[in-house]
N, C-alpha and C positions, 0 to 999 in steps of 0.2 A: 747357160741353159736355164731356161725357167725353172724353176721349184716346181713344185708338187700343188702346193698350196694356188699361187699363184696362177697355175692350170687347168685345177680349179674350178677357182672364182671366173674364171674364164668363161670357164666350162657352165656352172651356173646361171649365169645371165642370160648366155644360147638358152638352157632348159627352161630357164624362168618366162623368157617371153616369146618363147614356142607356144601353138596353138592349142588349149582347152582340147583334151579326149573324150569330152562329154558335152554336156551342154555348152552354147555360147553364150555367154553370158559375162558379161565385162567384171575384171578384177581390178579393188581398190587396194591401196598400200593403205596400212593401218593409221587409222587417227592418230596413234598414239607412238610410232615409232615408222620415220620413213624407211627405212629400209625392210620392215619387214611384208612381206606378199600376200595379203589374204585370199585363199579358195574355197571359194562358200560349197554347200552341199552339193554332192551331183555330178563339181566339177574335178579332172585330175590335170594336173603337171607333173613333170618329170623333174628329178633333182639329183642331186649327189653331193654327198661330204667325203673330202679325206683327210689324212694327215699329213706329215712329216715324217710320217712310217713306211708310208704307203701303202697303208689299208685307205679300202674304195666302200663306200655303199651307197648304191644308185637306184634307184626306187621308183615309186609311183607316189603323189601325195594321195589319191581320192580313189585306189585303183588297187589290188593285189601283184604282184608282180609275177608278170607270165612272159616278159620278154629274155630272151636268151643273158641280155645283157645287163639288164637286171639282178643286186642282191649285193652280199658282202664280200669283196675279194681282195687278195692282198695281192699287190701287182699284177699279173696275167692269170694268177689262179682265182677261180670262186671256191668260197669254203658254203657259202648258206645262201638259199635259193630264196627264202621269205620265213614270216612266222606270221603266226596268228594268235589273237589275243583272244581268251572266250572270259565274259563275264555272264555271273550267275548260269551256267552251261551252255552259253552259245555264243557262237563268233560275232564278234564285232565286224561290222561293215565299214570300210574306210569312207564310202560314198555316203553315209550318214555323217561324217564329221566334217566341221569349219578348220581348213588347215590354215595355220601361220606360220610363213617360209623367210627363214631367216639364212643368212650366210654362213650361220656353223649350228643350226639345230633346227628342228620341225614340231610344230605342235601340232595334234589332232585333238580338236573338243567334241567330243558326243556329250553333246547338251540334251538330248533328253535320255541320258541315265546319270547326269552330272559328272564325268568321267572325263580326264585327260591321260595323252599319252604325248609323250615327248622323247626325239631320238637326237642321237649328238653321235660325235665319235671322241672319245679319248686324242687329245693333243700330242702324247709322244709313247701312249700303249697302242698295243693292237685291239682294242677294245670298241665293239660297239654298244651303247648303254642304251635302255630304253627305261623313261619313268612314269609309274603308271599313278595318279593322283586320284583319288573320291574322297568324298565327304564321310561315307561309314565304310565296316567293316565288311566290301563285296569282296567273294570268293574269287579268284581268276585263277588262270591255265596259261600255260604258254606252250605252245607248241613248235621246234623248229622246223624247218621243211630243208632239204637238200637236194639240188638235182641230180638228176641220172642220166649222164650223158652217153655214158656207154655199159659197157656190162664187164668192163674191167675195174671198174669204183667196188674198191671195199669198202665197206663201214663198220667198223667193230666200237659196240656202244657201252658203256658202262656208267651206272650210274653208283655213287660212290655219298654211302646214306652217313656216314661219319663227316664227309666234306661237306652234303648238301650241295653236291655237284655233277653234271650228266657232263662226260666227256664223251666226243665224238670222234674215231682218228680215223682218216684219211691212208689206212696201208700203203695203198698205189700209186697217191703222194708223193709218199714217204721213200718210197725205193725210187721213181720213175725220179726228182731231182737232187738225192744221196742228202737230204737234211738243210738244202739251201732256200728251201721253202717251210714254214709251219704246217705240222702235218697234224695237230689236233685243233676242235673246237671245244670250249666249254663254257656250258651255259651254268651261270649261279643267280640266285637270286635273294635280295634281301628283303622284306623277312626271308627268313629260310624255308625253301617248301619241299613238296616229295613229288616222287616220279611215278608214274603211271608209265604203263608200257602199252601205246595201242598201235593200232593197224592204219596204218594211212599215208596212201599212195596218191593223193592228188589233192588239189582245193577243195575247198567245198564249190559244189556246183561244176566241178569240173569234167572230162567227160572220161569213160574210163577207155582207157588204150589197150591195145595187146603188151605193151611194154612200159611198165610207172615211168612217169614223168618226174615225182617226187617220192620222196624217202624220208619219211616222219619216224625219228626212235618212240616216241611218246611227248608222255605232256609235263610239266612242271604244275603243280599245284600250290598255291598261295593264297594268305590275305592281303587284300589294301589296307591298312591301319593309314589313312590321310595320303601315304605314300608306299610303294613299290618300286624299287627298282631290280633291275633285269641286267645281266652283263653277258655279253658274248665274246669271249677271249679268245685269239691264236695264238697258238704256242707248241712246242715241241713235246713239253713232260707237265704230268699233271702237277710237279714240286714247282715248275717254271706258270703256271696255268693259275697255280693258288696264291702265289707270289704277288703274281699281278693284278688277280681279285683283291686282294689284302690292300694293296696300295691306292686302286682306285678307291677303295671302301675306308681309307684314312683319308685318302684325301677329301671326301665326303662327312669324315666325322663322326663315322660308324666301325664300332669295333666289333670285331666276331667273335661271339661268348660259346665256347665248347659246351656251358651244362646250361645258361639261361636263353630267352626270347626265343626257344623255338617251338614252330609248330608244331602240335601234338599228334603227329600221322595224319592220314589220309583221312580218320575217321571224324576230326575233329574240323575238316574242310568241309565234310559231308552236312555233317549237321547245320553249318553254318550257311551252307548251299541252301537248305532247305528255309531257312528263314527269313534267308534273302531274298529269293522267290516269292514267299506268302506275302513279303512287306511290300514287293512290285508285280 
């Protein structure tokens, strides 16, 4: 039987040279690296990374993700529907960035706020990572979204201010396959940021239903100091969820200090919002 991996890369090449959702407009493989796929402004492709875990994430490159079969899942379950990234308080639009599509990561450039974002998947975690790059100190948000596919999905959210981590679980999950599947998500991020609690049941732009489409607990708050990253972990307990934050974040070179580099609350995101603003 084929691997995972190998299923794939399979899988990839169909998405990679499937036809433009948007403009038609011909795409070059980079100057600089043939394998990687460049999609200029405007345009989307479809993609997918997985592991040797068998976590999925299948996406849009130029595009928000509104297809069923679109987002983060681990074998036949989806745990996260999309996210959205907001800098200085508003969302990023994927159709304003130049994506470069690689075989195991994605980068989107928004060149006019100088701003990169890059996703990958963890090789042998359940992890999917997102790194957010600028040049100064911009504020960001990250918002997870989840879908709603029936009206038996529990979500019990808790966001855990000693961890600097929002865990998301999955009750129905949890009972419907007795623990044979990961029944929570958790999002961390380095710097470390705080949680906001809002209201939001659909994309932006999106149209409102008699029944949400999506299930937002709130937002993560942070700065870019050069670099961000974002981790979205499955796992069963939040001792098993911080474990494997810790590990990706060694393997990265970053240690988590309980009394230093953290953000100073909510307030001090605020201020920094505002001066981000005045300077753009």
């Amino acid at each position: 039987m084929m691997n995972l991996r190998k299923i794939a890369a399979a899988i990839l090449v169909v998405l990679i040279c499937g036809e433009s959702k948007l403009a038609a407009q011909t795409i070059q493989p980079s100057a600089y690296d043939q394998n990687t796929l460049i999609i200029p402004e405007g345009q989307s492709r479809t993609f997918m990374f997985t592991n040797r875990k068998g976590l999925f994430y299948y996406g849009e490159t130029g595009l928000p993700n509104t297809s069923s079969l679109n987002g983060l899942s681990y074998l036949t379950h989806k745990f996260l529907e999309d996210y959205i990234i907001e800098v200085g308080g508003s969302p990023l639009s994927r159709a304003q960035a130049e994506t470069h599509l690689m075989a195991n990561r994605l980068v989107r450039y928004f060149k006019h706020i100088s701003l990169e974002e890059e996703l990958s998947i963890a090789d042998s975690l359940l992890v999917l990572m997102i790194k957010i790059r600028g040049p100064q100190k911009a504020p960001v948000a990250i918002a997870p979204l989840f879908s709603v596919t029936s009206e038996k999905q529990k979500f019990e959210v808790d966001w855990s201010p000693g961890d600097k981590a929002l865990f998301v679980f999955r009750g129905d999950l949890n009972l419907a396959t007795n623990n044979t599947y990961p029944s929570c998500l958790a999002i961390c991020t380095y710097p470390e940021g705080d949680f906001i609690n809002i209201d939001l049941d659909r994309l932006p732009g999106q149209a409102k239903t008699s029944r949400p489409s999506n299930f937002c607990p709130g937002k993560i708050h942070l700065l870019v100091d050069s670099e961000a990253i974002v981790l979205f972990i499955l796992g069963n307990s939040k001792s098993e969820l911080l474990k494997n934050r810790n590990l990706m974040l060694k393997q990265m070179n970053i240690e988590i200090k309980k009394n230093n580099s953290r953000i100073d609350g909510i307030r001090q995101t605020q201020i920094l919002l505002g001066t981000w603003l005045t300077l753009h």
